[in-house]
C-alpha positions in Angstrom: 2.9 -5.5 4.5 7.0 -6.1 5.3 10.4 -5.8 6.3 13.0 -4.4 8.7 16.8 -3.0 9.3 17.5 -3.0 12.8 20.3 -3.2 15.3 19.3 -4.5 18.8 19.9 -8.0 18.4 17.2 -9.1 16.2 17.2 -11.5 13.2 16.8 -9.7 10.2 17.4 -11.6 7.5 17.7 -9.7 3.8 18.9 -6.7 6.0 22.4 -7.7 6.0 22.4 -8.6 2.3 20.0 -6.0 0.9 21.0 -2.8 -0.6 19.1 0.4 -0.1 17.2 0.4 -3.8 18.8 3.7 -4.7 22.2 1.9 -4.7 21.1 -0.9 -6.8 18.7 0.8 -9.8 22.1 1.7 -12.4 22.0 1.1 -15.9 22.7 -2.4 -17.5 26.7 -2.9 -17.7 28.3 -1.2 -20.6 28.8 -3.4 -23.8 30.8 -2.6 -26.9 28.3 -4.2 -28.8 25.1 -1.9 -28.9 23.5 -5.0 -30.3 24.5 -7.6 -27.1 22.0 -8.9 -24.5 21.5 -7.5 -21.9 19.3 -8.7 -18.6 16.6 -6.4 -18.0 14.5 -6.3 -14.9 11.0 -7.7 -14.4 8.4 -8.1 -12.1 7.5 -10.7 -9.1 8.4 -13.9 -10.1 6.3 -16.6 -9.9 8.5 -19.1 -9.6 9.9 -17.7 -6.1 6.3 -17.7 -4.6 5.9 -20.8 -2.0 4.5 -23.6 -3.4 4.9 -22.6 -7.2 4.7 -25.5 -9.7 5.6 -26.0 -13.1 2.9 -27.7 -15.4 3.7 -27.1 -18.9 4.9 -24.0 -21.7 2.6 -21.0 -22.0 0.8 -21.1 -25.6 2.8 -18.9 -27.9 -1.0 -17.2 -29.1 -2.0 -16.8 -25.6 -2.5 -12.7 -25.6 0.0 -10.5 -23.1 -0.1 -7.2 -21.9 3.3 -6.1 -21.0 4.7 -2.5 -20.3 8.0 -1.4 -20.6 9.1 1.4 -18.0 11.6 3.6 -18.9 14.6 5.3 -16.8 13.8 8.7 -15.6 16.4 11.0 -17.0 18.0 13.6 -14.7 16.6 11.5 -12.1 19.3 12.6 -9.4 17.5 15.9 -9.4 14.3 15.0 -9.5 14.2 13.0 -6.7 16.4 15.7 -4.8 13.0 18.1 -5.6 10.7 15.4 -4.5 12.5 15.2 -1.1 13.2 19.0 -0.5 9.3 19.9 -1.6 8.5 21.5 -5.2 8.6 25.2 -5.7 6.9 25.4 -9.2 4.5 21.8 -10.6 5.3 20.8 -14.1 2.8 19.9 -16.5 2.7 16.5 -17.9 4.6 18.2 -21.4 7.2 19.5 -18.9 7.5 17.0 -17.3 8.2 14.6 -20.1 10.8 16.7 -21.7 12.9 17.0 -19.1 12.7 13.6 -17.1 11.0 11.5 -19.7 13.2 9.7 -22.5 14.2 10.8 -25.4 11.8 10.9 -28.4 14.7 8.9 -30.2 15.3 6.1 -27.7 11.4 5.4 -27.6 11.6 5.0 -31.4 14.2 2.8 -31.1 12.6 0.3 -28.6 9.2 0.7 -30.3 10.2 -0.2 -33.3 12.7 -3.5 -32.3 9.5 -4.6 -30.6 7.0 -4.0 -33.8 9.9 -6.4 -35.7 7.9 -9.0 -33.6 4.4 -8.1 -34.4 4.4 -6.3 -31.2 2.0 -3.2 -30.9 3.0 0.0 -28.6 1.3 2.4 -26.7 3.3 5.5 -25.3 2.2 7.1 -22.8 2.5 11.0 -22.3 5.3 10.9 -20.0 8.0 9.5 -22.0 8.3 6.6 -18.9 5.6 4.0 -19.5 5.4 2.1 -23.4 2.2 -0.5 -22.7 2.8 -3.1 -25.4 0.5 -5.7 -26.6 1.1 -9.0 -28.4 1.1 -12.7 -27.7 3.3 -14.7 -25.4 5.1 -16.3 -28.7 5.9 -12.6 -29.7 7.3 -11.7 -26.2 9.6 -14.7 -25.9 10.7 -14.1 -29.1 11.3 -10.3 -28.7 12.8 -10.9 -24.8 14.7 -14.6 -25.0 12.8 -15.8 -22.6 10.5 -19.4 -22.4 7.2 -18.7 -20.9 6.2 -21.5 -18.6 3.0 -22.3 -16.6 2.6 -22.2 -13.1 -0.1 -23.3 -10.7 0.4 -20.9 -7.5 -1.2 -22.2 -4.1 -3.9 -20.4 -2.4 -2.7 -18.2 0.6 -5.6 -18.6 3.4 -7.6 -16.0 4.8 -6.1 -14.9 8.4 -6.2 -12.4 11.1 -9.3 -10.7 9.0 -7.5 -10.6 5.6 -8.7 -11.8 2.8 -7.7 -14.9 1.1 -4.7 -15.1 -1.4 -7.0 -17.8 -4.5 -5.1 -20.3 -6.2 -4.3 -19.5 -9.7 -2.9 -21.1 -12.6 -0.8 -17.8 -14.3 2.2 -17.7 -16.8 5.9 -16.6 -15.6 9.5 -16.9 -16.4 11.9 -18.2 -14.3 15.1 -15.8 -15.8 15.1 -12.1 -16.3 14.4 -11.2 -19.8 17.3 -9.9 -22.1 16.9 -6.9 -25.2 19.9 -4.9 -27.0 22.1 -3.3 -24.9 21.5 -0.1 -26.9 17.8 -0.5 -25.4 18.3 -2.4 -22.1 20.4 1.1 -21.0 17.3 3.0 -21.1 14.9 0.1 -20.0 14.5 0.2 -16.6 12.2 -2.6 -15.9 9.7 -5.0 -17.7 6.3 -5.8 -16.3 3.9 -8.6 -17.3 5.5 -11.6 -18.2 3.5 -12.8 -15.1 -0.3 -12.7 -14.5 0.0 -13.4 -11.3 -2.2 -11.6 -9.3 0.4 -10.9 -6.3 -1.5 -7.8 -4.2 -4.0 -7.7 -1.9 -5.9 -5.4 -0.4 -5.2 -3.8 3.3 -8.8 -4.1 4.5 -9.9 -6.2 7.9 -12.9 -7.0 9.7 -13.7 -8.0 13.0 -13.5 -11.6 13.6 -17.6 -12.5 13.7 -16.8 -15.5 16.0 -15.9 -13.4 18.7 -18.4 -10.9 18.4 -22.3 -11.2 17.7 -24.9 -8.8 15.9 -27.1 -8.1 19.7 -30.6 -7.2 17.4 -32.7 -6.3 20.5 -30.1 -3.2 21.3 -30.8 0.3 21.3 -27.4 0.8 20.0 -27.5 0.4 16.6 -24.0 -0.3 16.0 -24.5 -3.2 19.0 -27.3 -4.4 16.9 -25.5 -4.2 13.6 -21.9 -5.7 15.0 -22.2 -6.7 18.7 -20.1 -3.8 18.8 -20.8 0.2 19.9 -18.2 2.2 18.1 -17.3 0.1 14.9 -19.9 1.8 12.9 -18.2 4.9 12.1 -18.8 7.1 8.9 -16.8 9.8 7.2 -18.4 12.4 9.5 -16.7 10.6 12.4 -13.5 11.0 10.4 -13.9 14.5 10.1 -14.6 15.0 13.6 -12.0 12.8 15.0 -9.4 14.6 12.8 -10.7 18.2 12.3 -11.1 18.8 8.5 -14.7 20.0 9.7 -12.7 23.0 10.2 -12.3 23.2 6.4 -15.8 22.4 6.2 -17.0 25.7 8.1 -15.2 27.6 5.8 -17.3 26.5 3.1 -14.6 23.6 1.6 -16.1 20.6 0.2 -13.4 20.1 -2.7 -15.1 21.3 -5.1 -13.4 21.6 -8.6 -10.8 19.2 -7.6 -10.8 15.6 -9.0 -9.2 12.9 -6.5 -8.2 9.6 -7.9 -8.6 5.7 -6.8 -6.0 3.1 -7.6 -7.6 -0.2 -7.4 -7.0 -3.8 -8.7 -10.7 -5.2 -8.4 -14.1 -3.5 -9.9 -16.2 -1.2 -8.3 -19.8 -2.2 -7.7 -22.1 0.1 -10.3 -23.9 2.5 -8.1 -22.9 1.5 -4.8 -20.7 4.6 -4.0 -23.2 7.1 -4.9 -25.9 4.9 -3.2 -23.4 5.2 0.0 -23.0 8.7 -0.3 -26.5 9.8 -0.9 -28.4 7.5 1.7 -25.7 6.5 4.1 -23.3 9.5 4.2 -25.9 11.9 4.0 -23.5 13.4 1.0 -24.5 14.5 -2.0 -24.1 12.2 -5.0 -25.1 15.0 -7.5 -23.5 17.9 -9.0 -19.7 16.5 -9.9 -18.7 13.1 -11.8 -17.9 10.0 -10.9 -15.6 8.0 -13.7 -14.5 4.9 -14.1 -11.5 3.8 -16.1 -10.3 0.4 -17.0 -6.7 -0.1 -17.0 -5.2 -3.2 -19.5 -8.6 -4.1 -19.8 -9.7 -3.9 -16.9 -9.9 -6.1 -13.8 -13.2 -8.5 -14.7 -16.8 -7.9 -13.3 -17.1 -7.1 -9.7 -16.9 -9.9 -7.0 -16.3 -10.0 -2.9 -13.2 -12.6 -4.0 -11.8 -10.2 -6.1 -11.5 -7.6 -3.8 -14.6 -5.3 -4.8 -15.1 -4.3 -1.5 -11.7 -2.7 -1.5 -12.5 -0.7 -4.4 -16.3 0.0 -2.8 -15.1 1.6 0.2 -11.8 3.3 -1.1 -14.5 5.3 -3.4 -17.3 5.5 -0.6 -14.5 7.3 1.6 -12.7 9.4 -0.4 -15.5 10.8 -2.5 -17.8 11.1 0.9 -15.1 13.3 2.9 -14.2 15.5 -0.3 -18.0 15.6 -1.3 -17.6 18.5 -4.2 -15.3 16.4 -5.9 -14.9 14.6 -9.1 -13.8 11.3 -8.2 -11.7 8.9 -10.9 -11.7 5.2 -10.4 -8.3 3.8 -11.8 -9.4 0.0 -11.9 -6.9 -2.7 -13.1 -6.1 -6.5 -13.4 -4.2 -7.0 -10.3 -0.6 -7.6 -11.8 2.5 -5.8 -12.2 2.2 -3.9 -15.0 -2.1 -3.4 -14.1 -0.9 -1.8 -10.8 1.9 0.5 -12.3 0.4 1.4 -15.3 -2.7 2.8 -13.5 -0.2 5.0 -11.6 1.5 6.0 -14.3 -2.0 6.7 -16.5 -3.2 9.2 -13.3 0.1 10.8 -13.7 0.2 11.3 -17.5 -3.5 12.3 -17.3 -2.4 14.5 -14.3 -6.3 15.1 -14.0 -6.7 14.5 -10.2 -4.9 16.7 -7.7 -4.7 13.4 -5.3 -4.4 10.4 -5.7 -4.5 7.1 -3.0 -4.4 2.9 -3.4 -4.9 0.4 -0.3 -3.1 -2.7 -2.4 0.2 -3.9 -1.2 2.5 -6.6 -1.1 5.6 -7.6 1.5 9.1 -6.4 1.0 10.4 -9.6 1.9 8.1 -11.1 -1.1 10.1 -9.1 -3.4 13.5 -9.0 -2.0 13.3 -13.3 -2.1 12.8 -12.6 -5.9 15.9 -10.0 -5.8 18.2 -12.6 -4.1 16.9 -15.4 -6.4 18.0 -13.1 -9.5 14.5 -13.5 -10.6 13.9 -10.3 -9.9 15.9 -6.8 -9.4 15.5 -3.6 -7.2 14.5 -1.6 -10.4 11.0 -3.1 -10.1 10.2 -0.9 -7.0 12.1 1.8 -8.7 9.6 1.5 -11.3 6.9 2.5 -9.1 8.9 5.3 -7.2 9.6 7.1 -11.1 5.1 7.4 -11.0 5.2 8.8 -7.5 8.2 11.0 -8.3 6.0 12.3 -11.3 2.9 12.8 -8.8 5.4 15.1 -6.7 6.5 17.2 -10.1 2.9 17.8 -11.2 1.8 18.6 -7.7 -0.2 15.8 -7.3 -0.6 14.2 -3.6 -0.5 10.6 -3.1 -1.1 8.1 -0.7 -0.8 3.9 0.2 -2.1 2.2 3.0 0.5 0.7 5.2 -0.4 -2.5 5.6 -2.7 -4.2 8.3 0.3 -7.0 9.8 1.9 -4.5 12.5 5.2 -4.9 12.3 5.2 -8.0 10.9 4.0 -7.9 7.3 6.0 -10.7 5.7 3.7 -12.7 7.9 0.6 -12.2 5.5 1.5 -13.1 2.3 5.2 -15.1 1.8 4.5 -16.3 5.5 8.0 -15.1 7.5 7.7 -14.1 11.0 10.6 -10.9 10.3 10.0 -7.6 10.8 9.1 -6.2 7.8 6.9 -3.3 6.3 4.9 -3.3 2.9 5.5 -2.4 -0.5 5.0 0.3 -2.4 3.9 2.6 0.7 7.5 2.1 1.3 8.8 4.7 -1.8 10.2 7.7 -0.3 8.1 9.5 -3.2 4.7 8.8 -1.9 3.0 9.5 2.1 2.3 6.0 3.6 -1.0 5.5 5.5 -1.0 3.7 9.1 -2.9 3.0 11.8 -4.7 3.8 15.5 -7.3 2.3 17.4 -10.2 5.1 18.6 -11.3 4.4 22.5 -14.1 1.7 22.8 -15.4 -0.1 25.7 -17.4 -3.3 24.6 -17.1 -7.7 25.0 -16.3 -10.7 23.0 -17.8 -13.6 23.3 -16.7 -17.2 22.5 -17.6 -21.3 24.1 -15.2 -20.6 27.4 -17.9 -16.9 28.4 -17.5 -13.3 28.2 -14.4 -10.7 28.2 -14.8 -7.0 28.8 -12.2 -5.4 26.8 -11.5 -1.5 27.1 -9.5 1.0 25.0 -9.4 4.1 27.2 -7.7 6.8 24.8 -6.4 6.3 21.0 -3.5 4.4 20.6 -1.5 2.8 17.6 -3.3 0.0 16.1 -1.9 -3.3 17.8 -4.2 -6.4 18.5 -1.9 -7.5 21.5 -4.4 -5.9 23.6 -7.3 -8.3 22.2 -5.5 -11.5 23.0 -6.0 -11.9 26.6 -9.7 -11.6 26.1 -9.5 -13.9 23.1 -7.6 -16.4 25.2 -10.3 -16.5 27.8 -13.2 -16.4 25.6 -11.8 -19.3 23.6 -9.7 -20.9 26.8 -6.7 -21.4 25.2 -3.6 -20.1 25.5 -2.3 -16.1 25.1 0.6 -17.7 22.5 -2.2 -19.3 20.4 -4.5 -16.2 20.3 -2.0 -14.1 19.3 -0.3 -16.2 16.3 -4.5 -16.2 15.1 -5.0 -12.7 15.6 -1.9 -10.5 13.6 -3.4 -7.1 13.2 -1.9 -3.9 13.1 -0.7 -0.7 11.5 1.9 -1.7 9.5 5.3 0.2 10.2 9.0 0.1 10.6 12.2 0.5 8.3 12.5 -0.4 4.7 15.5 -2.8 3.6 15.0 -1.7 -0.2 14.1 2.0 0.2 17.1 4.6 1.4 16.1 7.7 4.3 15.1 10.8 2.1 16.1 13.6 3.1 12.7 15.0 4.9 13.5 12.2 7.5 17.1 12.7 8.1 17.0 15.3 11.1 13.5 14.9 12.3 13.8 13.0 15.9 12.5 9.2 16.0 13.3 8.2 12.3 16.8 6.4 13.2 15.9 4.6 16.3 13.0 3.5 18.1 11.2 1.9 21.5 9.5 -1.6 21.2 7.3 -4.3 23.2 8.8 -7.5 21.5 6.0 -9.8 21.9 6.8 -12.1 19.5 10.1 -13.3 19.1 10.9 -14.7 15.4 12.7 -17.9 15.9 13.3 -21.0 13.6 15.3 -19.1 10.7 14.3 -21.4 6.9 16.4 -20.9 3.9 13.5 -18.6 1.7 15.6 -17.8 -1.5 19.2 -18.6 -2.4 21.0 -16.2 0.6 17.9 -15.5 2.5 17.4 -17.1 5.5 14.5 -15.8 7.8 12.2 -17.0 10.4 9.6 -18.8 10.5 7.7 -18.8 13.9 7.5 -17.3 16.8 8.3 -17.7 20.6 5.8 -15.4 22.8 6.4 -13.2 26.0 3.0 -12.0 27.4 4.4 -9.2 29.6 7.5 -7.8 27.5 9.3 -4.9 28.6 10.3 -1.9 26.5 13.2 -1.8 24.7 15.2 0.5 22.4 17.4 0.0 19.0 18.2 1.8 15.7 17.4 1.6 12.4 18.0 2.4 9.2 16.7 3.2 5.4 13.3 5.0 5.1 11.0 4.5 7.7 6.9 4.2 7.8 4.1 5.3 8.1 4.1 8.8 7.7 0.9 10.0 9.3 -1.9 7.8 11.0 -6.0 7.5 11.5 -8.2 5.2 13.2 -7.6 1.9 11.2 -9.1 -1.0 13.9 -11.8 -2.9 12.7 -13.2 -3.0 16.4 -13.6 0.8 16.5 -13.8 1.0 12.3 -16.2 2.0 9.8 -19.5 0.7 7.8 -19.2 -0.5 4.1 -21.6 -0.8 1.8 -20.8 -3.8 -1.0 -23.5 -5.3 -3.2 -20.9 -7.8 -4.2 -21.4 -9.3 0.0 -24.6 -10.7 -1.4 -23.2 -12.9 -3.8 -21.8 -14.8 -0.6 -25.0 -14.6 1.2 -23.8 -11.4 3.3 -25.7 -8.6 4.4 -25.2 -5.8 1.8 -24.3 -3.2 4.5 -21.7 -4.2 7.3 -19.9 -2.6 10.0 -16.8 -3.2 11.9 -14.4 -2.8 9.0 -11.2 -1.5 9.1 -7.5 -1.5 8.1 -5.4 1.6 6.2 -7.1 0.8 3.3 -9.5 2.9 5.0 -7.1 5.6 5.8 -5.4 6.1 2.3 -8.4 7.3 1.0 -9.7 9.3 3.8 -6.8 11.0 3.2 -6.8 10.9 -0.1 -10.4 12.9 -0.3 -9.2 15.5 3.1 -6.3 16.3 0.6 -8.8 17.3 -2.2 -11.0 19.3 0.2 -7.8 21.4 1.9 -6.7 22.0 -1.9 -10.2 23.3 -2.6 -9.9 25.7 1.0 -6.6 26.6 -0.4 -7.3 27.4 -4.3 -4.0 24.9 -5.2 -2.8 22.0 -5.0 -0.8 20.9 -1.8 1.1 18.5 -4.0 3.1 15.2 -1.6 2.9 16.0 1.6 6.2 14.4 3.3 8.6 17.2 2.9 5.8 20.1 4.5 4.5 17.7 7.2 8.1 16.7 8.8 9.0 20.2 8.2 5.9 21.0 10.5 6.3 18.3 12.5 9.7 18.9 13.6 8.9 22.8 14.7 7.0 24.6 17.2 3.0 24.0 16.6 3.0 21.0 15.1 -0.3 19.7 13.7 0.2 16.1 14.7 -0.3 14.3 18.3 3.0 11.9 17.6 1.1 9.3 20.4 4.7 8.9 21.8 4.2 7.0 24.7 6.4 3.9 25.6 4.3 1.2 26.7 2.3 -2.2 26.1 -0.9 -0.1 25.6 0.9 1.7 22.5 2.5 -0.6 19.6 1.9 -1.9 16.4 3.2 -5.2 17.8 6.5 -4.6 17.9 7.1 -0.7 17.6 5.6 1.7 20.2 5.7 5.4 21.0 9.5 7.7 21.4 8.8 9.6 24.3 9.5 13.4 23.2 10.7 12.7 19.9 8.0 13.7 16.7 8.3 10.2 14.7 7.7 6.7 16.0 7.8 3.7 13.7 4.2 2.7 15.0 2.2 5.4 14.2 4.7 8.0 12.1 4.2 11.4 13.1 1.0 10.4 14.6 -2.7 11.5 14.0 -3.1 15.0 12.3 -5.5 17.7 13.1 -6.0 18.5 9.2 -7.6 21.8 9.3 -4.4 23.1 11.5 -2.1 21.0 8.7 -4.2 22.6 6.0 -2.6 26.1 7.2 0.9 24.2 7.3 0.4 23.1 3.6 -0.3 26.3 2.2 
């Protein structure tokens, strides 16, 4: 969901005192004193969330998971490989002696830590050291006081789901460990439980639409909608991989993976795939593995439906695959270390997650000194690792248009999502497929037509929302912020595979929304809080800078979006089967299971994708309609088309025709 650089004028708040993240992930200063303190950095912190309260000290025997991630050595080259495409995929072994640390600094930190009764697990890449032990142990290991918070609930909006209250443990000042140690220790994650991510799915809003049950259009009965019951098939067709298909690729012996911070519903992806797909279920494995324990049974709240469809997708498009389920408490060190286990298992070829958080969420805890840069660097060393072993990945953009800040920390900046923003991984947006159709609401009817795909941008609902509900344009936009998420990073630097291809640096927009009444967020970050509105805007141009997303784009609006199939609905008294579901989560891992069935065409892995598609993109013959025109018919809510350039910030390089990118790739 988050944040961006820009120079046309615009309030940008942490762009002007942000550094690119590559500037800012050094070493710990030197000490003469291998034995000093030294600040080392952790995760989100809970006491920069809005709202945050302190009730008391955490009990020193309450138990903690917390993993230490480790510097990448020689990381100058490896991300200079990442960025220019690898030649020759490491193994994990490889890998580990050459960019992992030292066997003799990981004794070291393991065994300060066991001083404290702390227990270690080190995991086969020399990067990630999960430890175990109790909050006492930690604080005593780390100088820190635990404290606990109660967190606020963040509503459901704009078809997102809602943020719960929690009551979590944090810290409220970085943690400190030898200097000899800290220089080698790039960041420390879990002395929160916060659960800070949430998932990129959207449905329809159900008060402007109704199920029509007397309709010979099953979608019409099912949603009060005709095209928002799509399947995989449609995605196949839509975006050519049945050309793969013909030539007898179904992905079989690959493995794809799922990232996921909520638990799958036993059965219901197979159940999807063998009675709503029409895919078979049979013949490979489905696996699921718990990550720190695990994320707790499966529940709509939690996010299972996430999880449901991310596996329904995936293993339904690539349907000779073995599918992995990676699923995980949703906190810091849940989230990387399931990245990090699917790169030190380095089983699946491709791996996806729809789970996401604001840069601006993140860069309030940088400018707090709560938190530092190296926390997202953590998460870029596991995607740098995916591109060394050949190992495709991809995050869903977010499902705020330009405006991501707006769904979690509550800004009204520009601003993209995190950690779809890593140079090191391809980040998933959004379109909207053509779809003719009505709302309905107290104030009467509203046709509303999409004649031709465009990038996802709810701006062309509000009229109709405004007459259906008779209010005003202003007030059914503010209720209704969907979109692809896209735009420039303020923590992430342009790589390399975007510095000459046309559209990355500047851009065309349709400023809608205008971000006005700037609030003091964290110490030095001021940003906006609200918006003024212009129904009609015109379009505009500016720059931009650091590394821009989305990469590539699929249909991603709920109102022309997919079915879902969650047992967990019925625990809130929903039908079990739904349609009208959307968002990138659903296009990470449609992507995610096309990869594993143009590897299987192929007979290799493709490994990341960002360096062959701009390559591509930027020639003659390029596999991707960019969807570059200008225009209020065209945006992600802020960001629209570039008119014969190949990138826009709205869509990326646009939507792909995969069996022609499949060629590309190999």
């Amino acid at each position: 969901m988050k944040k961006a650089r820009l120079s046309a004028g615009i309030v940008l708040g942490v762009a002007a005192i942000v550094t690119p993240l590559a500037t800012m992930a050094g070493p710990a200063s030197a000490s003469t004193n291998p034995n000093a303190p030294e600040s080392v950095a952790a995760g989100i912190s809970v006491a920069a969330l809005p709202g945050a309260t302190v009730f008391g000290n955490t009990p020193a025997d309450t138990p903690e998971t917390v993993s230490f991630i480790l510097r990448e050595r020689n990381v100058n080259l490896l991300e200079a490989e990442a960025e220019q495409g690898f030649r020759n995929y490491l193994s994990v072994s490889q890998f580990a002696s050459f960019y992992g640390q030292s066997n003799a600094n990981i004794s070291a930190l393991t065994g300060y830590l066991a001083k404290f009764g702390i227990k270690t697990d080190v995991y086969a890449d020399n990067v990630d050291v999960s430890a175990t032990g109790t909050a006492g142990d930690f604080d005593a290991a780390l100088a820190v006081t635990q404290k606990q918070y109660h967190v606020p609930a963040f509503a459901a909006h704009d078809g997102l789901n809602a943020i719960p209250a929690q009551n979590v443990h944090g810290i409220a000042k970085s943690p400190l460990l030898p200097y000899r140690l800290s220089n080698f220790v790039l960041a420390i994650l879990g002395l929160t439980n916060y659960g800070p991510y949430s998932s990129q799915a959207v449905h329809v809003n159900s008060h402007n639409v109704k199920p029509q049950p007397s309709s010979s259009n099953a979608c019409l009965a099912l949603t009060g909608l005709p095209n928002a019951c799509n399947l995989p098939s449609d995605f196949a067709s839509n975006y050519n991989l049945k050309g793969l298909y013909n030539k007898g690729a179904d992905g079989a012996g690959q493995t794809l993976a799922i990232v996921t911070l909520a638990a799958v519903d036993p059965g219901a992806p197979q159940y999807f795939w063998s009675n709503i797909a029409d895919v078979p279920s049979t013949g490979r494995t489905f696996t699921v593995q718990n990550i720190d324990g695990g994320p707790g049974a499966p529940s709509d709240a939690s996010g299972t439906g996430e999880t449901d469809l991310d596996i329904e997708q995936s293993g339904a498009l690539a349907y000779g695959a073995n599918v992995i389920d990676y699923q995980a408490p949703n906190t810091d060190p849940g989230f990387a270390d399931s990245f990090f286990t699917a790169a030190s298992q380095n089983i699946a070829s491709t791996v996806s997650s729809s789970w996401g958080e604001s840069e601006t969420i993140v860069a309030a805890s940088i400018l707090a000194g709560q938190e530092a840069s190296t926390y997202l660097a953590a998460f870029n060393e596991a995607f740098l690792e995916f591109a060394a072993q050949g190992q495709s990945g991809f995050l869903a953009a977010g499902d705020s248009g330009a405006y991501d800040a707006s769904g979690d920390i509550g800004t009204t900046n520009l601003s993209i999502d995190t950690s779809q923003d890593s140079p090191y991984i391809t980040a998933a947006g959004g379109t909207t497929l053509p779809w003719t159709g009505s709302l309905t609401g107290p104030d009467g009817t509203a046709a509303v037509t999409v004649p031709a795909q465009r990038a996802w941008g709810w701006d062309y609902l509000w009229p109709a929302i405004a007459q259906i509900n008779g209010e005003s344009e202003f007030t059914a936009a503010q209720a209704n912020i969907g979109g692809g998420g896209g735009g420039f990073s303020v923590l992430q630097s342009t790589p390399a595979y975007q510095q000459f291809v046309s559209g990355t640096h500047n851009f065309h927009a349709v400023q809608y929304l205008t971000p006005i009444d700037p609030e003091t967020v964290a110490p030095g970050l001021i940003e906006p809080t609200a918006w003024s509105f212009t129904a009609a805007p015109s379009v505009t141009t500016g720059h931009g800078n650091g590394r821009a997303t989305p990469d590539v784009s699929t249909d991603a609006d709920p109102y022309s979006g997919y079915l879902l199939y969650e047992p967990s609905f019925a625990g809130v008294g929903q039908p079990v089967l739904q349609g009208g579901w959307g968002g990138t989560s659903f296009v990470a891992p449609q992507l995610n299971g096309s990869t594993a069935v143009i590897d299987s065409a192929l007979g290799h892995r493709v490994g990341f994708w960002n360096p062959a598609i701009y390559a591509s993109a930027h020639g003659h013959g390029s596999p991707f309609n960019p969807l570059a025109t200008a225009s209020t018919s065209n945006d992600n809510l802020y960001y629209t088309g570039n008119p014969g350039e190949s990138y826009n910030e709205a869509v990326g390089l646009g939507t792909p025709n995969l069996t022609k990118l499949a060629g590309d790739l190999g």
